[in-house]
Phi, psi and omega in degrees: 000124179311108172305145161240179209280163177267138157299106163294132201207138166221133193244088189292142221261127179268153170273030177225122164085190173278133155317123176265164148340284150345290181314300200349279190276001186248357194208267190334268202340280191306323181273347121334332161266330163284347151304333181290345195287138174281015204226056208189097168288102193254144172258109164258137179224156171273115205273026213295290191337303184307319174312304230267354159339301214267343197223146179223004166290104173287304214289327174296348199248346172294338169251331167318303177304294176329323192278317187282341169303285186336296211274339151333276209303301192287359181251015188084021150307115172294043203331323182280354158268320151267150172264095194254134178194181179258105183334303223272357176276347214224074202270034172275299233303296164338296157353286191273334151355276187280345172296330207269284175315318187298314186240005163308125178273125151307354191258328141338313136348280189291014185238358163325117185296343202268287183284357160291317174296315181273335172329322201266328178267008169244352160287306178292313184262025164083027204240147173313125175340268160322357193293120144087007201254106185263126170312004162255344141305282210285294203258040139307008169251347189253345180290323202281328192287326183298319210293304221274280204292336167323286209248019203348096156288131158307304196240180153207124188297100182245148138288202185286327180309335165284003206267314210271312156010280158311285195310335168311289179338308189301308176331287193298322199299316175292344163290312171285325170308333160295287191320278200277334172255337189281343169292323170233032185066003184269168159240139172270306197249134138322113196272090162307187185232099177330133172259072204309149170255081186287331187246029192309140169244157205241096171284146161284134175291159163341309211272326173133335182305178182279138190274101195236136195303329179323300198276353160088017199231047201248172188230098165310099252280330177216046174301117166342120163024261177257013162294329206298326163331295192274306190296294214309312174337290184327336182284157182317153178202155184270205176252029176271126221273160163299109173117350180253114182348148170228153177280103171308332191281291245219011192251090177335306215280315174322285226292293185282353156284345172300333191269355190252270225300160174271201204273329166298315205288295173342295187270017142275344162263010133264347173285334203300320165326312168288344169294300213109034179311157170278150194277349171304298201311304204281341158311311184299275180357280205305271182330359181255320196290326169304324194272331198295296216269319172256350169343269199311320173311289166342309192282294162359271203303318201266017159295297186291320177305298150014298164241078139348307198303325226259273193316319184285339176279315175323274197329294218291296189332288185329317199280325173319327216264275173356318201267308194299330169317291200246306217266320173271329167320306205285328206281328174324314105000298172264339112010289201294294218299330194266334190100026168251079199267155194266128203287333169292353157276351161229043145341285171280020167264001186332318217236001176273180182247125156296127127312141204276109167335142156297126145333109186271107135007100172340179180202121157272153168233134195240140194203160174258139182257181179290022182262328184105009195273193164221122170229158147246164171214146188284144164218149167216130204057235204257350185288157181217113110351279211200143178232123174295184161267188145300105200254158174313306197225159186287342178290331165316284220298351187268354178267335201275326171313303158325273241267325162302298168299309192307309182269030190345075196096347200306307186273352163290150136235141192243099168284082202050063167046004150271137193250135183259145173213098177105353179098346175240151194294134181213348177198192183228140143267138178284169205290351195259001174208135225262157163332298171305282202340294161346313194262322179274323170297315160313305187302326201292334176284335158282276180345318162270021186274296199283316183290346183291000000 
């Protein structure tokens, strides 16, 4: 009986500041029990390169990995089960970087939300477009695509903010898999998938906020005893006295005992809310039930900071194995493939002609934004067609997708860049494409319709 393959999920690790609580129970805890699936190749990596965007500190970005490495591992990561490693051990991941840029569209790029933001935030204070904007910023989609394409991930766990990230990744790996494979039949990449993180859970900070370093109100994951004591004292509370009922909905601390204890334990502590427990007593609780869970992690963790030596021989191992595995075989492959050849073995090809690739095919693509809305939008190559409006559902917006192809254009019109189908408005064209362009893309779809 054939075995089938394991789903590959890669997951990157950010290197900056200390692990919180928050981190814990919102990232560490779940992707660690999902390491666990058998039917699951999981990648975790420290995400060091991606750190020096944002830190030009070396000693900050040398501990901050040292810290977050520690704490993966004392919260149960498995180094001998998973491929745990540092991006900066796996000098394919550049590499391949740079092959990736190469065929990666500037104009793509420039619609990146990161660099679309600070662009926008240098328009509002009066500052030169590009002011304070580092090439490593602007081309910080393509190190991730580099992350991804590497190891052809299946799935990658994101938020929504991470969600355009990922289509980039799909965007270049499909361009070159055209450009470079299709000519001799290969696929080089996989095309991921976003793994939306719809249910990330999110603990309240000191102050009732969401807990975050921004906001200063965070309860470090492997605070010593009793500072771990003394913060939780510290959270916010309202003034309602010992005996007087209290509210669970809107209460930081009910919340974070909630994210530990278990379904028994929860609901003895809303009835005790509802008794009127003293908010001290309920203070105790929470701190014994957090400590109960992190005590041991704890001893870990200041086990492994301890041996430095020991966590940097896990990383450069994980990344040998990785590499000999997956990363050099692929760069190898993609080398041959681009002409970067050992010149004495294609000698006598000196002088032949590559036939000229087919053409890759408009493309609609269709996706949900954070509004809860449904859009598609046309594309070709690296060029954006047509951008829809916002639809209720996903069925709308996939039949106007139909209907558009079936009659390949005929019934579209564009008017001041709105574009009509049927006499009614349903998307825009960008300022960088024209009607024809439109139209022609359309047409492109019978055409390869009447030719199947």
């Amino acid at each position: 009986m054939t075995q089938r393959p394991r789903t590959r999920v890669l997951t990157g690790i950010t290197t900056s500041g200390t692990p919180h609580l928050g981190n814990y129970v919102g990232a560490i805890r779940p992707a660690i029990a999902a390491s666990h699936a058998a039917d699951v190749e999981s990648f975790y990596f420290l995400a060091d390169y991606h750190a020096l965007i944002k830190v030009q500190e070396p000693a900050r970005v040398q501990r901050s990995t040292l810290e977050i490495a520690a704490a993966w591992l004392a919260c149960g990561l498995e180094p001998d089960k998973v491929w745990f490693y540092r991006q900066s051990d796996v000098p394919e991941i550049p590499e391949l970087t740079w092959l990736l840029t190469c065929v990666a569209g500037k104009g793509l790029l420039n619609r990146a939300h990161a660099y679309k933001a600070s662009v926008d935030r240098n328009r509002v204070e009066q500052q030169d477009d590009d002011n304070g904007i580092t090439a490593g910023l602007f081309m910080y989609p393509v190190l991730m695509a580099a992350d991804i394409l590497l190891f052809n991930a299946h799935k990658v766990p994101v938020g929504r903010d991470q969600v355009q990230h990922i289509e980039m990744a799909r965007d270049f790996g499909q361009r070159f898999n055209h450009l470079y494979g299709e000519p001799a039949g290969k696929t080089f990449f996989t095309l991921p998938e976003a793994a939306i993180e719809e249910h990330v859970a999110t603990l309240p900070g000191l102050d009732g906020r969401k807990m975050s370093k921004s906001y200063d109100n965070t309860i470090p994951l492997f605070a010593p005893r009793e500072q771990l004591k003394k913060l939780i004292f510290a959270i916010k509370t309202d003034s309602r006295a010992p005996g007087e009922a209290k509210d669970t909905q809107d209460s930081a601390l009910f919340q974070l005992y909630q994210a530990f204890a278990s379904p028994e334990e929860v609901a003895a502590m809303r009835q005790a809310f509802a008794d009127g427990i003293a908010w001290g007593d309920a203070k105790e609780r929470l701190f014994q039930r957090i400590d109960a869970e992190v005590a041991p992690l704890r001893e870990r963790y200041e086990t492994l900071m301890a041996n430095p030596a020991h966590i940097e021989a896990l990383l450069r191992d994980g990344a040998k194995r990785l590499r000999s595995t997956y990363a050099t075989p692929l760069l190898q492959q993609l080398r041959e493939a681009v002409g970067l050849r050992d010149l004495s073995t294609h000698a006598g090809a000196a002088h032949t002609t590559r036939s000229t690739p087919k053409r890759a095919q408009p493309t609609f693509k269709q996706y949900r934004e954070s509004d809860g809305r449904f859009y598609f939008k046309l594309v070709d190559g690296d060029r954006l067609l047509l951008q829809s409006d916002g639809f209720d559902s996903a069925r709308d917006a996939g039949q106007l997708v139909a209907r558009a192809k079936q009659d390949a254009g005929a019934s579209v019109r564009v008017a001041d860049g709105v574009v009509q189908l049927g006499g009614a408005a349903f998307g825009r064209l960008p300022p960088d494409a024209s009607a024809d362009d439109l139209l022609a893309a359309l047409a492109a779809f019978a055409a390869e319709d009447a030719g199947a």
